[in-house]
DSSP file (Angstrom, degrees, kcal/mol; ACC not computed):
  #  RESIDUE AA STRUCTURE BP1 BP2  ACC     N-H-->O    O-->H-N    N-H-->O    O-->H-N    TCO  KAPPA ALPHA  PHI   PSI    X-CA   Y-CA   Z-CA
    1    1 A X     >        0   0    0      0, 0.0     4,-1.7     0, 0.0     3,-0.3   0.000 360.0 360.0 360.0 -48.2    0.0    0.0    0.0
    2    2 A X  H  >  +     0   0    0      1,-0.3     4,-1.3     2,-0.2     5,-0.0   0.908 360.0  56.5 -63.6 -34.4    2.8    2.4    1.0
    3    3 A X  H  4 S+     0   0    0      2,-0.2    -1,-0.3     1,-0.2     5,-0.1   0.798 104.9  48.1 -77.1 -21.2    4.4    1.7   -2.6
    4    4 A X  H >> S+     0   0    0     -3,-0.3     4,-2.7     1,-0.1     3,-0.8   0.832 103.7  57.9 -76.3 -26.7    1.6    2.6   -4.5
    5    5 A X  H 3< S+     0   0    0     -4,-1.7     4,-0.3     1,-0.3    -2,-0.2   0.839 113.3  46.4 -44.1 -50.0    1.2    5.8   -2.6
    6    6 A X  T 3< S+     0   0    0     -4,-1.3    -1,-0.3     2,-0.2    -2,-0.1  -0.299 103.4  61.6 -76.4  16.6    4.7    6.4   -3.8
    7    7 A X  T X> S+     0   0    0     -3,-0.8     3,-4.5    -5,-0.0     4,-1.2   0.402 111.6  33.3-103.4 -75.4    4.1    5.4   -7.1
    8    8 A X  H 3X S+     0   0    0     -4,-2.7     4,-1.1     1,-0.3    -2,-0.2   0.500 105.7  69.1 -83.5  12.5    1.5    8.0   -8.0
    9    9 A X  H 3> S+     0   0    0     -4,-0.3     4,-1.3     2,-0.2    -1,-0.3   0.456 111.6  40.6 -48.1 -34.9    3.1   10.8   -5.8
   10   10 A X  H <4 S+     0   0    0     -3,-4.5     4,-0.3     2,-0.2    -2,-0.2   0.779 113.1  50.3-105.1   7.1    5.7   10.4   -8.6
   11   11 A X  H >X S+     0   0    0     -4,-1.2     4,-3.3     2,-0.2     3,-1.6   0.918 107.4  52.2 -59.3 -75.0    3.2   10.0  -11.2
   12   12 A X  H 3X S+     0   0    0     -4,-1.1     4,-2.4     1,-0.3     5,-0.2   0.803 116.8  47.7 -45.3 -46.2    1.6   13.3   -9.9
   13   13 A X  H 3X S+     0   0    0     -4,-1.3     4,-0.6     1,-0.2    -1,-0.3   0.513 107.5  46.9 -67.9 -22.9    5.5   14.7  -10.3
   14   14 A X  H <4 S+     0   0    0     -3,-1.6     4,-0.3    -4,-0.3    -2,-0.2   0.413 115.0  49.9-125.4 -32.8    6.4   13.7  -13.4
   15   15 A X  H >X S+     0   0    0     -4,-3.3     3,-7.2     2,-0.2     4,-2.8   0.914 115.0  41.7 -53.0 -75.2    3.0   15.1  -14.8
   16   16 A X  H 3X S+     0   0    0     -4,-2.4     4,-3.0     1,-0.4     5,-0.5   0.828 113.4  52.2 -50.7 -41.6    3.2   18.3  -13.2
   17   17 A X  H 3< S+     0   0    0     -4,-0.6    -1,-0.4     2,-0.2     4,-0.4   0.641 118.0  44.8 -70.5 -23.7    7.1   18.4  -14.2
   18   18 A X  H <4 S+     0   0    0     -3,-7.2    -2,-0.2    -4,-0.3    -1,-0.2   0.737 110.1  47.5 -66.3 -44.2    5.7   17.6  -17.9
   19   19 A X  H  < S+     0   0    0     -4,-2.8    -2,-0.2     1,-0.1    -3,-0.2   0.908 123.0  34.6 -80.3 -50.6    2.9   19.8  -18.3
   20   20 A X  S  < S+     0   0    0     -4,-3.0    -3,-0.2    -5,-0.3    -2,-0.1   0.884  84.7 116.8 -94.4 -23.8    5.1   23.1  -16.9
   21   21 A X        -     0   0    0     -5,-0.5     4,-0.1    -4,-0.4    -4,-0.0  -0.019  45.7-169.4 -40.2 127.9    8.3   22.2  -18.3
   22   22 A X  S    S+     0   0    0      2,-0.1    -1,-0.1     3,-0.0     3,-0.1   0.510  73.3  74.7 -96.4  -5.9    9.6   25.0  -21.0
   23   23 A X  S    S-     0   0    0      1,-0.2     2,-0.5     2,-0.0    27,-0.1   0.414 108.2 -52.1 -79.3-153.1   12.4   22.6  -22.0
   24   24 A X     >  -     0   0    0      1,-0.1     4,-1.4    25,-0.1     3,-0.3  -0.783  42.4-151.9 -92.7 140.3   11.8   19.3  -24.3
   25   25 A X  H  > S+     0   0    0     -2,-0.5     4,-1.4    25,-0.3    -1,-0.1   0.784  96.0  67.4 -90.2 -30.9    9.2   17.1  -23.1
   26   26 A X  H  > S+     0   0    0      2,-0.2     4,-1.1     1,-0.1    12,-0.3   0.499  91.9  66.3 -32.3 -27.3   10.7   14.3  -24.4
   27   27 A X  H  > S+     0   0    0     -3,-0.3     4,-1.8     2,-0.2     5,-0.3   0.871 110.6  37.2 -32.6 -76.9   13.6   15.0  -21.7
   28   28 A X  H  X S+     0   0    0     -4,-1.4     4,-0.7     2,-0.2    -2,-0.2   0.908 111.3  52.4 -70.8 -23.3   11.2   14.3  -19.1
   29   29 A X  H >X S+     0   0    0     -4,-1.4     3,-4.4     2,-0.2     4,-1.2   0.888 116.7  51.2 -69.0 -86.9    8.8   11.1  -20.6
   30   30 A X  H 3X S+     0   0    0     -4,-1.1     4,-2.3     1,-0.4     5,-0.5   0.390 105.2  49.1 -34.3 -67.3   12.4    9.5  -21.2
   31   31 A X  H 3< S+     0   0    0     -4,-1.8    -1,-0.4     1,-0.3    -2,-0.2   0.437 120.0  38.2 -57.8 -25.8   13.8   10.0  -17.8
   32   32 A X  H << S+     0   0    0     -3,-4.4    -1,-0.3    -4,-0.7    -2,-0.2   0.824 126.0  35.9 -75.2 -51.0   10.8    8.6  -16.3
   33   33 A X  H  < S+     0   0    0     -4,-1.2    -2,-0.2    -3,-0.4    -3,-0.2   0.988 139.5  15.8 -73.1 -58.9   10.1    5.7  -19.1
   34   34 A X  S  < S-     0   0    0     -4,-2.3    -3,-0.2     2,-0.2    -1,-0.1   0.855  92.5-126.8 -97.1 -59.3   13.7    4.9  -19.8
   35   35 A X  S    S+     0   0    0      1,-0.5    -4,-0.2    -5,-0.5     2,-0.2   0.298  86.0  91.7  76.1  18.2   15.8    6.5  -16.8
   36   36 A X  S    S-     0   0    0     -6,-0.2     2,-0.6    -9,-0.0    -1,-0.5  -0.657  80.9-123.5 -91.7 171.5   17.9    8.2  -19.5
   37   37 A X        -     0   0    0     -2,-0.2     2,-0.5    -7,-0.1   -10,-0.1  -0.937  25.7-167.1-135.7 148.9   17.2   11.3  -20.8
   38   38 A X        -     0   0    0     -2,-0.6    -7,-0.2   -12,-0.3    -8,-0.1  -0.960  10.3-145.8 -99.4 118.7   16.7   11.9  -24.7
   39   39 A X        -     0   0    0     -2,-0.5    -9,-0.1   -12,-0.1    -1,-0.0   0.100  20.9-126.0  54.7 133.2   16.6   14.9  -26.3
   40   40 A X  S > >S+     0   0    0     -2,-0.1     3,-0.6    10,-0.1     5,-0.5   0.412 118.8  44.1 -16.0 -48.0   14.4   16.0  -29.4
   41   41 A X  T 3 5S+     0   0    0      1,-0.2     3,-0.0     3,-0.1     6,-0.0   0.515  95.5  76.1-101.1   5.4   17.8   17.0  -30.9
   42   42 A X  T 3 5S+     0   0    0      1,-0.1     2,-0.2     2,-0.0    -1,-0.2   0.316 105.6  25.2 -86.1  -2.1   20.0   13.8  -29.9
   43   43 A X  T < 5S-     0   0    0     -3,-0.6     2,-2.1     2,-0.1    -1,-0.1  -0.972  86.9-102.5-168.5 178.5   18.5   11.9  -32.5
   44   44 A X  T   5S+     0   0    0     -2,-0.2     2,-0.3    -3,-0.0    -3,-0.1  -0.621  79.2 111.2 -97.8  99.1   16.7   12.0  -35.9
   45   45 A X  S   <S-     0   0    0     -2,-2.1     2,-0.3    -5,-0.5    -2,-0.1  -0.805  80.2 -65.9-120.0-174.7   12.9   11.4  -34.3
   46   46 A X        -     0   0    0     -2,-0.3     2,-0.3     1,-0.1    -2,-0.0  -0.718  53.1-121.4 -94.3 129.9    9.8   14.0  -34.3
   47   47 A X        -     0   0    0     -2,-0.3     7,-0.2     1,-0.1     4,-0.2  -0.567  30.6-102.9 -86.6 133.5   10.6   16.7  -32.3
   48   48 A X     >  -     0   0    0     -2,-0.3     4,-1.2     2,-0.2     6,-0.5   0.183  42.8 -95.7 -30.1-179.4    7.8   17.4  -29.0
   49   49 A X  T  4 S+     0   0    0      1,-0.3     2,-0.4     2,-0.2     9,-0.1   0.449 129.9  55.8 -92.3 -21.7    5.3   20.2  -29.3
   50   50 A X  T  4 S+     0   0    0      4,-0.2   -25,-0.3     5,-0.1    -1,-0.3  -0.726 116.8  33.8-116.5  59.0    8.6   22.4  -27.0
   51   51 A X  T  4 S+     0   0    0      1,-0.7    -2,-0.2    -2,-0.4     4,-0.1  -0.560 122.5  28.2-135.4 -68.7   11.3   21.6  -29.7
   52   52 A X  S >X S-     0   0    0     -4,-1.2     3,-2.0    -2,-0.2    -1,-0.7   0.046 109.0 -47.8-102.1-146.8    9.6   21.7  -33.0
   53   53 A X  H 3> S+     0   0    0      1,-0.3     4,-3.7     2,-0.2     5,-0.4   0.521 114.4  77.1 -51.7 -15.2    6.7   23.2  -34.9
   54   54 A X  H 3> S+     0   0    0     -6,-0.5     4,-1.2     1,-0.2    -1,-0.3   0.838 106.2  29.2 -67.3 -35.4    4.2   22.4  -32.2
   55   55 A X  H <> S+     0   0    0     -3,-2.0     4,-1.4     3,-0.2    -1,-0.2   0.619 115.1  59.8-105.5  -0.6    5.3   25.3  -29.8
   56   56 A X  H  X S+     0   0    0     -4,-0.5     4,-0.8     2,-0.2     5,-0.2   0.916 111.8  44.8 -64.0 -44.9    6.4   27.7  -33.0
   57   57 A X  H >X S+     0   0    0     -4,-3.7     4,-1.8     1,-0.2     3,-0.7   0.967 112.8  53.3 -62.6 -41.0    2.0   27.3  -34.3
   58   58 A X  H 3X S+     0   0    0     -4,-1.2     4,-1.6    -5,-0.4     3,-0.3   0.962 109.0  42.4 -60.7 -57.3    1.2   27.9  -30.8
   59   59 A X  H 3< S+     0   0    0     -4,-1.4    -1,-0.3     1,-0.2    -2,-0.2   0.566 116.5  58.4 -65.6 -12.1    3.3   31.4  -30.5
   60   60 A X  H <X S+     0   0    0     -4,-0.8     4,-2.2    -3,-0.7     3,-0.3   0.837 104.0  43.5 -42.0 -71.0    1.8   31.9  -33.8
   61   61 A X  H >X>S+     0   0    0     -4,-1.8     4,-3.0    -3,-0.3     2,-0.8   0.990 113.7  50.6 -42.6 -95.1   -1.6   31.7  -32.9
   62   62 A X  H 3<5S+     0   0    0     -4,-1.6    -1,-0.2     1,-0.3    -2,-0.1   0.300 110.1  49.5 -50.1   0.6   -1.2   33.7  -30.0
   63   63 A X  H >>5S+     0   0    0     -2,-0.8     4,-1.4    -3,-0.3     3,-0.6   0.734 113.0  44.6-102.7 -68.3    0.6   36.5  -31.8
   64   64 A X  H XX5S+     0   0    0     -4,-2.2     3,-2.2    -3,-0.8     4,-0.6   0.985 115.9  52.5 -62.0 -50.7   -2.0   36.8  -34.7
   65   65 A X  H 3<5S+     0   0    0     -4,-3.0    -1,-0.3     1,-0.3    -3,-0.2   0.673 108.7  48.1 -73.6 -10.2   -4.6   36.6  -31.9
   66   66 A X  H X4<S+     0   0    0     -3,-0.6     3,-0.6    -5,-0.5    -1,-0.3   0.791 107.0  54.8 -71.9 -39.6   -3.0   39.3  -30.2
   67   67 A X  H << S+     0   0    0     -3,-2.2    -2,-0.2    -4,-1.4    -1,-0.2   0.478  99.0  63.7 -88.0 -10.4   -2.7   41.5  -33.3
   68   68 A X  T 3<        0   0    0     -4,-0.6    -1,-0.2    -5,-0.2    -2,-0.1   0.592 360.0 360.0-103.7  -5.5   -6.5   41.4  -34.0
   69   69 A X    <         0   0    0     -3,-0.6    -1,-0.2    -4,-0.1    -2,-0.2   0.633 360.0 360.0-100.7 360.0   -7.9   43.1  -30.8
């Protein structure tokens, strides 16, 4: 019982540390899934929504949407 408490306490961590992170998010899934940590740019895969196009459309967005009020 006390290890599962301690399970999702690092669940709960490892979200929250996902969700706010400004860095690669891939960084953090790895280092949890793996216990290495991976990159976006350490190897040729599709980059996270924080490395490639994902967070450039979002600052996009929010720029034209800015510019229209």
């Amino acid at each position: 019982m006390r290890q599962a408490s301690r399970i999702r306490g690092l669940d709960k961590e490892i979200m929250a540390e996902f969700v706010t992170t400004r860095k690669c998010r891939r960084q953090v899934i790895s280092k949890y899934l793996d216990g290495e940590i991976i990159e976006c740019s350490a190897r040729d895969i599709a980059q996270c929504d924080r490395c490639g196009e994902g967070l450039e459309a979002l600052e996009r967005l929010h720029k034209k949407n800015s510019t229209k009020r």
